[in-house]
N, CA, C and O atoms as CSV, one atom per row, in Angstrom:
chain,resi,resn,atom,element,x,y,z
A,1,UNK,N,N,43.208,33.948,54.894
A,1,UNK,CA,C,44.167,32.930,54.488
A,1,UNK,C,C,43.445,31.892,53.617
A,1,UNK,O,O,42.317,31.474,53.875
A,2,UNK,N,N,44.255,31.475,52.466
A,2,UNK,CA,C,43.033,30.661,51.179
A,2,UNK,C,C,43.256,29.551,51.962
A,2,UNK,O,O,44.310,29.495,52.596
A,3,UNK,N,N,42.275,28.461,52.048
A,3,UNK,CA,C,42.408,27.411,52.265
A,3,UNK,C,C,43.414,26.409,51.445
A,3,UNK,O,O,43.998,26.777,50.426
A,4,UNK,N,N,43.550,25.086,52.017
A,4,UNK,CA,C,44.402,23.866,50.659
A,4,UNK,C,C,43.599,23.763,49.766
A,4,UNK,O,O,42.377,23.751,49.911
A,5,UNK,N,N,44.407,23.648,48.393
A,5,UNK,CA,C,43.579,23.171,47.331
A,5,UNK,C,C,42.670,21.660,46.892
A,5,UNK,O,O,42.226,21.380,45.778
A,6,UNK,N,N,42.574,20.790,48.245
A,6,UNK,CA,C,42.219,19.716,48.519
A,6,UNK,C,C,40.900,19.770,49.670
A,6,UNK,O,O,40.357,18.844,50.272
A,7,UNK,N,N,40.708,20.856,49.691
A,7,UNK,CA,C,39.512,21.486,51.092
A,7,UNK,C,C,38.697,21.869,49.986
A,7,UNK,O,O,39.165,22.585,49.101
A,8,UNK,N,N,36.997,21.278,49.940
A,8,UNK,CA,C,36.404,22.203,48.811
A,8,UNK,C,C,35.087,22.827,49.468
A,8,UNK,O,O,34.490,21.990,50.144
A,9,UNK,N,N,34.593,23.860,49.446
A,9,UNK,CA,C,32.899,23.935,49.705
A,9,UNK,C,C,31.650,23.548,49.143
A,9,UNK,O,O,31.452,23.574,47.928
A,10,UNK,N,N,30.575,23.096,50.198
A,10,UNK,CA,C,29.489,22.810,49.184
A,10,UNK,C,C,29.013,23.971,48.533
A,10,UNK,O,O,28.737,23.953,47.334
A,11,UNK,N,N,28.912,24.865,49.156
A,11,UNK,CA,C,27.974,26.303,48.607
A,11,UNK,C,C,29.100,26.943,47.483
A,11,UNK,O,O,30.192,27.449,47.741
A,12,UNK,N,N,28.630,26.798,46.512
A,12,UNK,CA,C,29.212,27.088,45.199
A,12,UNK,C,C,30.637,27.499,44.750
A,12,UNK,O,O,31.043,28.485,44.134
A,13,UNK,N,N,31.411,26.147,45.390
A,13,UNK,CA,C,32.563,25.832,44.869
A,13,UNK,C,C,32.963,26.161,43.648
A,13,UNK,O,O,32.549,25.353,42.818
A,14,UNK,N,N,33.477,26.854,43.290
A,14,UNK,CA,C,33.911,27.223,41.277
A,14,UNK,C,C,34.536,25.973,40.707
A,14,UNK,O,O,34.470,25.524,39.563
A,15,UNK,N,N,35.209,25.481,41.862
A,15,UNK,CA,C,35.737,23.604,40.674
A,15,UNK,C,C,34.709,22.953,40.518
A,15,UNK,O,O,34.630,22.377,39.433
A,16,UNK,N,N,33.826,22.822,41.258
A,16,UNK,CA,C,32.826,21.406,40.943
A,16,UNK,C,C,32.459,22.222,39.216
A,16,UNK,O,O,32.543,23.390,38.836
A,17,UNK,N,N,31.960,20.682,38.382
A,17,UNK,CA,C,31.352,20.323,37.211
A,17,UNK,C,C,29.941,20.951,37.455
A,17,UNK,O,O,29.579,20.838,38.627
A,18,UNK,N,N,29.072,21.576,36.638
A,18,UNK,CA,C,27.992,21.974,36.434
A,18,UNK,C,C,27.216,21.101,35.644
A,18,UNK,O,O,27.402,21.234,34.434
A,19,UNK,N,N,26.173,20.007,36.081
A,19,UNK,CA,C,25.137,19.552,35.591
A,19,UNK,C,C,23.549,19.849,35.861
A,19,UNK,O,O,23.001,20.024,36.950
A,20,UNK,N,N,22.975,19.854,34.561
A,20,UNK,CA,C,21.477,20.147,34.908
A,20,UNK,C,C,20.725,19.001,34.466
A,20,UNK,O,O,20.166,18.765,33.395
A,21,UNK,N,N,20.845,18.296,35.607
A,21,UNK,CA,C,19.564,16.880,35.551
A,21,UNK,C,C,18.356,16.931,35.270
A,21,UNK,O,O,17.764,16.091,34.592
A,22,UNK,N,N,17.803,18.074,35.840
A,22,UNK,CA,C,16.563,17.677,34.773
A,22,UNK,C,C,15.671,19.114,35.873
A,22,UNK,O,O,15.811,19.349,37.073
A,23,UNK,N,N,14.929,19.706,34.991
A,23,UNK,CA,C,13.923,20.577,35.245
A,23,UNK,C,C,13.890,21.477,37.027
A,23,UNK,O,O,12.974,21.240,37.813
A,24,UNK,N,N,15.119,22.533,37.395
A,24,UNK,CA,C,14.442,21.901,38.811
A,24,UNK,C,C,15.789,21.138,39.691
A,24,UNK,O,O,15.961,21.226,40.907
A,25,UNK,N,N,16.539,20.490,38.853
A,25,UNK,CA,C,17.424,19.869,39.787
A,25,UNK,C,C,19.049,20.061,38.982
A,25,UNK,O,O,19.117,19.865,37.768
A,26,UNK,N,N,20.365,20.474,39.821
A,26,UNK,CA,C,21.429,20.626,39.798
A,26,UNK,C,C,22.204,20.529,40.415
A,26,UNK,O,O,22.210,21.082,41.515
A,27,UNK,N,N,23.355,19.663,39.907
A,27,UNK,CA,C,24.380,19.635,40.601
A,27,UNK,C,C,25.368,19.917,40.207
A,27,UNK,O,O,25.456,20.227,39.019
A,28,UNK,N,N,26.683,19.922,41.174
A,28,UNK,CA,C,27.757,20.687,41.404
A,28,UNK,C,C,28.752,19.251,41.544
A,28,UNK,O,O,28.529,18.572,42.547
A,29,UNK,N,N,29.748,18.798,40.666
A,29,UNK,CA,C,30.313,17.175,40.518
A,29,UNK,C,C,31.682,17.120,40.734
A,29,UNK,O,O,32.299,17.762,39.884
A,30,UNK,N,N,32.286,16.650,41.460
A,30,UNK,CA,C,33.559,16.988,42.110
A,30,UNK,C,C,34.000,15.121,41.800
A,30,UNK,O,O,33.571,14.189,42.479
A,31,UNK,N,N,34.795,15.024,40.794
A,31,UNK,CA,C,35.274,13.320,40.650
A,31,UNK,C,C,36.385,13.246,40.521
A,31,UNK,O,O,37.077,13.877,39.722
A,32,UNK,N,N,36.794,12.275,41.477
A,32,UNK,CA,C,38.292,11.626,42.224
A,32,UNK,C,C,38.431,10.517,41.526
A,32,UNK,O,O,37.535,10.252,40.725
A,33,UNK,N,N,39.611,9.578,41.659
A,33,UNK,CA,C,40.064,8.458,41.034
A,33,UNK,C,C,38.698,7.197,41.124
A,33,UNK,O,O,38.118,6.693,40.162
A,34,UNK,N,N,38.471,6.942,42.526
A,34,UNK,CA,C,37.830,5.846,43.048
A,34,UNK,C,C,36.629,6.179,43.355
A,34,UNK,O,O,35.890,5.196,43.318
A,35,UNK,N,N,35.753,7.770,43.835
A,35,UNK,CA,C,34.921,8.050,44.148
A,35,UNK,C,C,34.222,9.553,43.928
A,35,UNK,O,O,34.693,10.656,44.205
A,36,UNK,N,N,33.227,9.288,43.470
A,36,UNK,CA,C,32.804,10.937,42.950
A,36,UNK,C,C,31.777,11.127,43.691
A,36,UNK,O,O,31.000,10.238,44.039
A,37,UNK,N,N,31.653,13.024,44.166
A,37,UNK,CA,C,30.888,13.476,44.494
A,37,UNK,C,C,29.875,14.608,44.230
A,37,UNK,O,O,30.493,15.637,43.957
A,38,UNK,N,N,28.260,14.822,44.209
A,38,UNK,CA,C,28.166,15.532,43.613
A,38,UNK,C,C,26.942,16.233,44.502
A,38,UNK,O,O,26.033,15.596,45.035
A,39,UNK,N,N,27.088,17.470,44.542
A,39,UNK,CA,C,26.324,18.124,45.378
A,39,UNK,C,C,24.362,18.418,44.709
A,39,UNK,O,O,24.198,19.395,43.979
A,40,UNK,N,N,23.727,17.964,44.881
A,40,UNK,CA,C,22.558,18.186,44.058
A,40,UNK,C,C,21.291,19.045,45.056
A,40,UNK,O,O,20.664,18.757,46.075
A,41,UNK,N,N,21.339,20.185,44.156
A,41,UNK,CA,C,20.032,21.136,44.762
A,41,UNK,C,C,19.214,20.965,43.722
A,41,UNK,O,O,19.459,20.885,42.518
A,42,UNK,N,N,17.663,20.893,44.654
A,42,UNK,CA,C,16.513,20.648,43.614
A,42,UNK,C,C,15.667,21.783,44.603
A,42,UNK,O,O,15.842,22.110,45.777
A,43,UNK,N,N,14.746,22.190,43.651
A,43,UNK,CA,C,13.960,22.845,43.624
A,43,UNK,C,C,12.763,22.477,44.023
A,43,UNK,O,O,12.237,21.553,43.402
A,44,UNK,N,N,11.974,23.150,45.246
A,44,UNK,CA,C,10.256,22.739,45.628
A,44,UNK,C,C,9.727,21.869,44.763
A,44,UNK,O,O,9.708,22.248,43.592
A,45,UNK,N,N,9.261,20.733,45.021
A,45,UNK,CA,C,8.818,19.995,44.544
A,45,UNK,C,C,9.241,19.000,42.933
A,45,UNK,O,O,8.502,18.237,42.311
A,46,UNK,N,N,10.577,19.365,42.662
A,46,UNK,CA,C,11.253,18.895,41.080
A,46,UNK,C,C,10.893,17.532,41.017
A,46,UNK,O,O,10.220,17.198,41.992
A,47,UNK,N,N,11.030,16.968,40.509
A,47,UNK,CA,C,11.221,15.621,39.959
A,47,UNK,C,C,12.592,14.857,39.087
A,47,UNK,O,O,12.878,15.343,37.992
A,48,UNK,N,N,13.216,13.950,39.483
A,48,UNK,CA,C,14.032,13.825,38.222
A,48,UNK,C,C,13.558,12.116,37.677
A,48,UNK,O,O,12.893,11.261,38.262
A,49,UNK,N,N,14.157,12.106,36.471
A,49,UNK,CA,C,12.922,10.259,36.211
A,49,UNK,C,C,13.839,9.495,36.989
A,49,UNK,O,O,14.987,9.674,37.396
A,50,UNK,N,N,12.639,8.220,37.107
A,50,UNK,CA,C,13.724,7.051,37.493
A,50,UNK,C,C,14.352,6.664,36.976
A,50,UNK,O,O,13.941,6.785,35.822
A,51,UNK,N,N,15.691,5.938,36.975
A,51,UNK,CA,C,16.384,5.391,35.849
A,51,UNK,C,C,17.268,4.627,37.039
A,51,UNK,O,O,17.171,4.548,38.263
A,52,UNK,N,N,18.236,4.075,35.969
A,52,UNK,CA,C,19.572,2.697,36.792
A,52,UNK,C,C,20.723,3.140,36.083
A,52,UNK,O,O,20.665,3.861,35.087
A,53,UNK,N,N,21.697,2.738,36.563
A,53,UNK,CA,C,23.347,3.178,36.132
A,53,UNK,C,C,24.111,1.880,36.845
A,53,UNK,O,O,23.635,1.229,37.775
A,54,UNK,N,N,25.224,1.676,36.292
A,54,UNK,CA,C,25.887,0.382,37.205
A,54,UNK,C,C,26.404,0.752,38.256
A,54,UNK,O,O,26.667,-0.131,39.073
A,55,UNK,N,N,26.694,2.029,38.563
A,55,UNK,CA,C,27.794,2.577,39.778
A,55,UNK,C,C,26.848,2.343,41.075
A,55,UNK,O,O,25.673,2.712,41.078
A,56,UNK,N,N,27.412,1.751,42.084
A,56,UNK,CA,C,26.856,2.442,43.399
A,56,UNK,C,C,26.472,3.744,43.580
A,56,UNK,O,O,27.166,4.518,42.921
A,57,UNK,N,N,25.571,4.293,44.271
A,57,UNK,CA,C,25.349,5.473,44.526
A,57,UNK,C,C,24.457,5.799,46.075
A,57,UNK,O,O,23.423,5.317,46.539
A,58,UNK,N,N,25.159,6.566,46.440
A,58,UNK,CA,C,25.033,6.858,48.482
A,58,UNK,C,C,24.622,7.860,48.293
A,58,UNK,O,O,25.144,8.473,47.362
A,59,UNK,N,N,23.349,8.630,49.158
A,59,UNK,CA,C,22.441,9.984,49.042
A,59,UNK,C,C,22.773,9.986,50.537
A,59,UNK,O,O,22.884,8.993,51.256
A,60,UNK,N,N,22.957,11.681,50.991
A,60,UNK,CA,C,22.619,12.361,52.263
A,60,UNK,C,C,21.889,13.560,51.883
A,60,UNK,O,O,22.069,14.541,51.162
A,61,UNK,N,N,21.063,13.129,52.593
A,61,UNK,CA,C,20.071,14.723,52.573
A,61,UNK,C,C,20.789,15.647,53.624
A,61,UNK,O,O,20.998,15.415,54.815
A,62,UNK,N,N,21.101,16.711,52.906
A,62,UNK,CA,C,21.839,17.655,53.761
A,62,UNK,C,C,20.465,18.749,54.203
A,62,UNK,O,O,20.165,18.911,55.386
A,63,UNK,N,N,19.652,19.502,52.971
A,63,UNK,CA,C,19.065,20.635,53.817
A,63,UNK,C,C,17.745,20.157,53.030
A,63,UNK,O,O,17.848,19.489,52.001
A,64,UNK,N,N,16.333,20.582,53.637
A,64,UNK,CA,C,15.014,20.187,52.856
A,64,UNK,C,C,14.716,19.052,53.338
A,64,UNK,O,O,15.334,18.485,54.240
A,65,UNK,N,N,13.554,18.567,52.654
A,65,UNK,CA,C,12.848,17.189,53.108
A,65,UNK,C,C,12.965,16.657,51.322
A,65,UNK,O,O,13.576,17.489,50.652
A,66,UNK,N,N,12.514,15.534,50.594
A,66,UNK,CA,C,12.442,15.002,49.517
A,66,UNK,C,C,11.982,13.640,49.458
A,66,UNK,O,O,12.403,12.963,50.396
A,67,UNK,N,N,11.109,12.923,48.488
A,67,UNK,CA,C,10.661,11.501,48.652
A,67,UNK,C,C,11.786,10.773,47.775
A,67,UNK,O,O,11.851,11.189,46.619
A,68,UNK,N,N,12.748,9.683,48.152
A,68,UNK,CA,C,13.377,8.906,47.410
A,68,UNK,C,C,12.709,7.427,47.053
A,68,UNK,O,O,12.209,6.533,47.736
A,69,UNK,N,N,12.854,7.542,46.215
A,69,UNK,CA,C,12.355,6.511,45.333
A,69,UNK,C,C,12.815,5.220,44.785
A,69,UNK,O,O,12.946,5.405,43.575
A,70,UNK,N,N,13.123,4.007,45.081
A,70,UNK,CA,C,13.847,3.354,44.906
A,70,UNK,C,C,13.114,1.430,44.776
A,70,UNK,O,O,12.570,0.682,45.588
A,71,UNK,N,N,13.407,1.340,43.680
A,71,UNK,CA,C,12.819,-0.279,43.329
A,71,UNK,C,C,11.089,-0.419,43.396
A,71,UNK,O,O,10.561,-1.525,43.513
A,72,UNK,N,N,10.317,0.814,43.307
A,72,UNK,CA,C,9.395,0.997,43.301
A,72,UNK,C,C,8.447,1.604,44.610
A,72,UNK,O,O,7.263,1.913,44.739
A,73,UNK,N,N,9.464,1.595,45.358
A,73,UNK,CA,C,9.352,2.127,47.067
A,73,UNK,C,C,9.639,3.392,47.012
A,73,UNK,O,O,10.674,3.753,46.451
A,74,UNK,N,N,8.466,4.611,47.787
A,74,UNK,CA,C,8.445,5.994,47.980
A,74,UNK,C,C,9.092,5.962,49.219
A,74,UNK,O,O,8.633,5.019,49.864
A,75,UNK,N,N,9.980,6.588,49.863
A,75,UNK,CA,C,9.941,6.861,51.235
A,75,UNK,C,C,10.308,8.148,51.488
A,75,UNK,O,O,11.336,8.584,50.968
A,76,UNK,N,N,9.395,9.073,52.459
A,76,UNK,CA,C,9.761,10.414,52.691
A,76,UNK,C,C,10.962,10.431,53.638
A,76,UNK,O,O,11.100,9.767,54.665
A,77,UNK,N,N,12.039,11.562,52.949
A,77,UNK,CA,C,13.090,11.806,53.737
A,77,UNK,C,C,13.009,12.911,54.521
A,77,UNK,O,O,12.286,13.840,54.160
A,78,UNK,N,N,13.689,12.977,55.631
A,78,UNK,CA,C,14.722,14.204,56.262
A,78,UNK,C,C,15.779,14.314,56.671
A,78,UNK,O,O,16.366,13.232,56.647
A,79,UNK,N,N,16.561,15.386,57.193
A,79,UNK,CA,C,17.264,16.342,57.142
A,79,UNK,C,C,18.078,14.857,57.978
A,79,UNK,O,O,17.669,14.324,59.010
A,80,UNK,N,N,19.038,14.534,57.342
A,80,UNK,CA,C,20.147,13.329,58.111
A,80,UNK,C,C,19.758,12.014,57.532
A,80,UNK,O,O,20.548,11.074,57.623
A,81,UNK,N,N,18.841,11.898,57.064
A,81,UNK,CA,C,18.485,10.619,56.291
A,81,UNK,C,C,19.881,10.515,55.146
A,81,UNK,O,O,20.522,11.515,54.822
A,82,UNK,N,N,20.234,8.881,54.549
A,82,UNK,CA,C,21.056,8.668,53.729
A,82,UNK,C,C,20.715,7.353,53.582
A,82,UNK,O,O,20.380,6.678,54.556
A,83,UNK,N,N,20.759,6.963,52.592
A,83,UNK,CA,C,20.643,5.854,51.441
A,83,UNK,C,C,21.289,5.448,50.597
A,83,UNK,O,O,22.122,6.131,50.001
A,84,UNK,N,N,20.941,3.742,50.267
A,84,UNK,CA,C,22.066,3.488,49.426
A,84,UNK,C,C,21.063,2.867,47.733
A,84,UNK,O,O,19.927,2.400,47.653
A,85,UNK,N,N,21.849,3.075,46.894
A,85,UNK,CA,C,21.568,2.249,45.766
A,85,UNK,C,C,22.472,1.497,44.940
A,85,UNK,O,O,23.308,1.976,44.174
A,86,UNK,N,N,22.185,-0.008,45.207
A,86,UNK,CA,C,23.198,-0.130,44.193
A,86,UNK,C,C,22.969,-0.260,42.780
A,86,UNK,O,O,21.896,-0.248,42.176
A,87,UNK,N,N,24.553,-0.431,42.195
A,87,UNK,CA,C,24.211,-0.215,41.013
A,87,UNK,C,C,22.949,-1.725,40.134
A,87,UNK,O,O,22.780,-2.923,40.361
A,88,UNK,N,N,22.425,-0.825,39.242
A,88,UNK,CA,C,21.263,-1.623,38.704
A,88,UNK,C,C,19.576,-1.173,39.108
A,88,UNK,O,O,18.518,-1.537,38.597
A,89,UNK,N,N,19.785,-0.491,39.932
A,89,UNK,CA,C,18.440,-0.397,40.818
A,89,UNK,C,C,17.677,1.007,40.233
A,89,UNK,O,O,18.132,2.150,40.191
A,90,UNK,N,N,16.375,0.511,39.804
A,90,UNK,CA,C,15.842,1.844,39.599
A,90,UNK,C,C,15.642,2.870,40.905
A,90,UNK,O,O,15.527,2.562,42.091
A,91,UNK,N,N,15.641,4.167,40.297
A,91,UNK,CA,C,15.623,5.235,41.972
A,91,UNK,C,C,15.766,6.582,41.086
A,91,UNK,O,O,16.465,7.029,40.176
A,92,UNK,N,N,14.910,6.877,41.730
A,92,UNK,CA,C,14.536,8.803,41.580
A,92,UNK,C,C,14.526,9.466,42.811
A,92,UNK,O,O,14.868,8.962,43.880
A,93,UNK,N,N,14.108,10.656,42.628
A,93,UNK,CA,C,13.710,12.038,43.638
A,93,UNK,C,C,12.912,12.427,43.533
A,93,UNK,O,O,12.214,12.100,42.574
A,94,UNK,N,N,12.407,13.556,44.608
A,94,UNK,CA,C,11.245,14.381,44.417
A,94,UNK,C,C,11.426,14.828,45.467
A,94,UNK,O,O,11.034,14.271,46.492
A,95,UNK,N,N,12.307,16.363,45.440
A,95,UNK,CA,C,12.130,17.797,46.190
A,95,UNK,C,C,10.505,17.455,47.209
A,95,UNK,O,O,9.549,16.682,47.153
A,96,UNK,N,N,10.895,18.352,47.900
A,96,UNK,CA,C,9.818,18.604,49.330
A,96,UNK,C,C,9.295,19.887,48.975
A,96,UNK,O,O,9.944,20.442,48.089
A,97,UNK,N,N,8.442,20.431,49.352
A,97,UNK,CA,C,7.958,21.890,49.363
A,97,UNK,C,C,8.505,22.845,49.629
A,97,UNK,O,O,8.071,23.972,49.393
A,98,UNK,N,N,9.712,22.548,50.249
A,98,UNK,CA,C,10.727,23.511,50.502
A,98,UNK,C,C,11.999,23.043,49.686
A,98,UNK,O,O,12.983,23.713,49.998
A,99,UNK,N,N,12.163,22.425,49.072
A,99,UNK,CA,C,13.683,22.326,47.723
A,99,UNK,C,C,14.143,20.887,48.596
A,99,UNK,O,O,13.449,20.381,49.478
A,100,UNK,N,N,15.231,20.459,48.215
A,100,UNK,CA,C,16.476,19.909,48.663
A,100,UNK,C,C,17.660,20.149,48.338
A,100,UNK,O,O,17.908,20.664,47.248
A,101,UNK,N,N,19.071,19.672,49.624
A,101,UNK,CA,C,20.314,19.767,48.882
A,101,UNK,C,C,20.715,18.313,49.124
A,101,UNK,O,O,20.276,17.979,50.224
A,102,UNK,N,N,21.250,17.507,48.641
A,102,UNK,CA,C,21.906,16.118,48.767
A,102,UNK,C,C,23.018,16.193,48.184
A,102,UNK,O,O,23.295,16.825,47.165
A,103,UNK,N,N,23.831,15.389,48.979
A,103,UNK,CA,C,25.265,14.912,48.715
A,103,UNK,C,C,25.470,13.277,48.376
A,103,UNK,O,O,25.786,12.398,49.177
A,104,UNK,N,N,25.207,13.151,47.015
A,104,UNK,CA,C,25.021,11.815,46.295
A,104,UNK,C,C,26.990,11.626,46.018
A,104,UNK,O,O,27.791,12.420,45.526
A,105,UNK,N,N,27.174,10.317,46.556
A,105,UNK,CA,C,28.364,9.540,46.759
A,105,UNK,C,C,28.179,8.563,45.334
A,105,UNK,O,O,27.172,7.861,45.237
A,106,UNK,N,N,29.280,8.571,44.180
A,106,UNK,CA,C,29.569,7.352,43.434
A,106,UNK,C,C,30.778,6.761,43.625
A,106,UNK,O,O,31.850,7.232,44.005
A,107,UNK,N,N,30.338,5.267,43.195
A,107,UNK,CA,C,31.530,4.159,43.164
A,107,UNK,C,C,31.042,3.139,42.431
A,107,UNK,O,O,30.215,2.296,42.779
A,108,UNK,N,N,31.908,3.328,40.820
A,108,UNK,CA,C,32.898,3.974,40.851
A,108,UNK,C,C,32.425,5.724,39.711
A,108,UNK,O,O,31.641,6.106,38.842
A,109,UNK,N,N,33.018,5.974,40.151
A,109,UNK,CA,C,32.998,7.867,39.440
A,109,UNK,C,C,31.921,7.588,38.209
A,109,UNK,O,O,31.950,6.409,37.856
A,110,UNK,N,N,31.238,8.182,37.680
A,110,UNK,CA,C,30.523,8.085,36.173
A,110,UNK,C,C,31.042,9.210,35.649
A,110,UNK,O,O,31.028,10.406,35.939
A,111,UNK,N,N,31.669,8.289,34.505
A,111,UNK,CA,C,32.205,8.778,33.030
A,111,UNK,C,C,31.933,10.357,32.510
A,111,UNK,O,O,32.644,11.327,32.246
A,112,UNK,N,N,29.978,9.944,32.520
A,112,UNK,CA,C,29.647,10.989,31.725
A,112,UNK,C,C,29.375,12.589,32.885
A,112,UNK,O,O,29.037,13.764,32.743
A,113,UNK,N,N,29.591,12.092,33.474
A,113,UNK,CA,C,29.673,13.181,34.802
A,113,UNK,C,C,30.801,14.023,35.250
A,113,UNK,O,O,30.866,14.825,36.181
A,114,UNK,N,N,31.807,13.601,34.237
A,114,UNK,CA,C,32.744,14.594,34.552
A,114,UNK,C,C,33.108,15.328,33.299
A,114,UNK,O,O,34.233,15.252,32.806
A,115,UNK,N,N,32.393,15.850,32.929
A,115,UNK,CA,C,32.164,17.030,31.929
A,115,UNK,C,C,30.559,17.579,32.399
A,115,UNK,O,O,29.635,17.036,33.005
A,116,UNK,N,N,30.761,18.981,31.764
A,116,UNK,CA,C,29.164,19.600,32.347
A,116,UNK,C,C,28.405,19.138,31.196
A,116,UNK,O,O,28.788,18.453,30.248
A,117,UNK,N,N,27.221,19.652,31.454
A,117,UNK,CA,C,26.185,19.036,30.456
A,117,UNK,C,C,24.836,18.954,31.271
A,117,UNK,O,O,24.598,19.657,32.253
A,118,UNK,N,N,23.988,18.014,30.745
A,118,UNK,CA,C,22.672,17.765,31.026
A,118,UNK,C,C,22.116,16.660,31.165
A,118,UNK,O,O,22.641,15.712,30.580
A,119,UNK,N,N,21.213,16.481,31.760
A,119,UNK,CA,C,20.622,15.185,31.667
A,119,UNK,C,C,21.067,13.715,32.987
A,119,UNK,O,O,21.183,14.114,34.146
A,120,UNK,N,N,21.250,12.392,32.780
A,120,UNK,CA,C,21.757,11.568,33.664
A,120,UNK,C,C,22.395,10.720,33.047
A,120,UNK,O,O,22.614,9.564,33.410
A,121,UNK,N,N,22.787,11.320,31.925
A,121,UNK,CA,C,24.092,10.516,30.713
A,121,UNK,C,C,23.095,9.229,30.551
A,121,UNK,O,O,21.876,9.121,30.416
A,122,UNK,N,N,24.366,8.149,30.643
A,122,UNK,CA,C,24.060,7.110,30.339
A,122,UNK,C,C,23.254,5.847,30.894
A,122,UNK,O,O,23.344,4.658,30.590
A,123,UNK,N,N,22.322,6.602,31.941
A,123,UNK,CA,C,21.882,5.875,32.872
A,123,UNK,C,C,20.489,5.449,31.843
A,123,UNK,O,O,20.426,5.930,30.712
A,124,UNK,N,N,19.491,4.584,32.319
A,124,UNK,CA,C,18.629,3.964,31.717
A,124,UNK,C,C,17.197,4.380,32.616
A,124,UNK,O,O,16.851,4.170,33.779
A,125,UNK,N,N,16.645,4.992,31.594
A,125,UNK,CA,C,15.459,5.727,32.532
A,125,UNK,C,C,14.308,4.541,32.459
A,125,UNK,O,O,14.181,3.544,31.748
A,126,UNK,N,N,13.692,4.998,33.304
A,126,UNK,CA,C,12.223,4.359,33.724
A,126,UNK,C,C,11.351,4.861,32.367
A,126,UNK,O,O,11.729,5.968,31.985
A,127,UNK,N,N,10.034,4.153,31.392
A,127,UNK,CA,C,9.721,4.727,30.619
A,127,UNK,C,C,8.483,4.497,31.254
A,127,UNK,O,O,7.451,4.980,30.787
């Protein structure tokens, strides 16, 4: 029996948006009126740069370990860890030796995230 069309999966949903952030890391972008979500698997050890965006943005580490990075602070995560950034704040990643999957929460939705593509749009990287 198909599920509602309002029920979605993380494991490779065909609606979510296809982005490739950077070397190593991808996500899967599912954006609603008020709040977007986007499923991000990274790869053993990836990296993505630091950078800032104005939106809020909420991380759950769903599977893996990963170091989040935030205002110049490393902190190693696990498996139930979640975090917040708000908007303005520099913050990166960095996969664990075994990959990660995170379920990164925006508010409000980013623009350039709901089309596929590459990269972290319009956010402002760390140089």
């Amino acid at each position: 029996m198909p599920k509602a069309s309002w029920v979605y999966q993380l494991k490779n949903d065909p609606r979510g948006i296809a982005r490739v952030l950077a070397e190593g890391i991808e996500t899967s972008v599912f954006p609603g009126k008020q709040v977007m979500i986007s499923v991000v698997r990274i790869a053993p050890n990836a990296a993505g740069s630091v950078h800032s965006h104005p939106e809020e943005q909420w991380g759950v580490l769903l599977e893996g370990s990963c170091t989040r990075i935030q205002d110049g602070e490393a902190v190693q995560c696990e498996v139930g860890d979640f975090w917040c950034s708000p908007g303005g704040s520099m913050h990166g990643i960095r996969g664990g030796p075994e990959g990660a999957v995170v379920l990164d929460i925006f508010s409000p939705p980013r623009e350039e995230y709901k089309v596929a593509g590459s990269g972290f749009g319009a956010a402002t990287v760390q140089s």
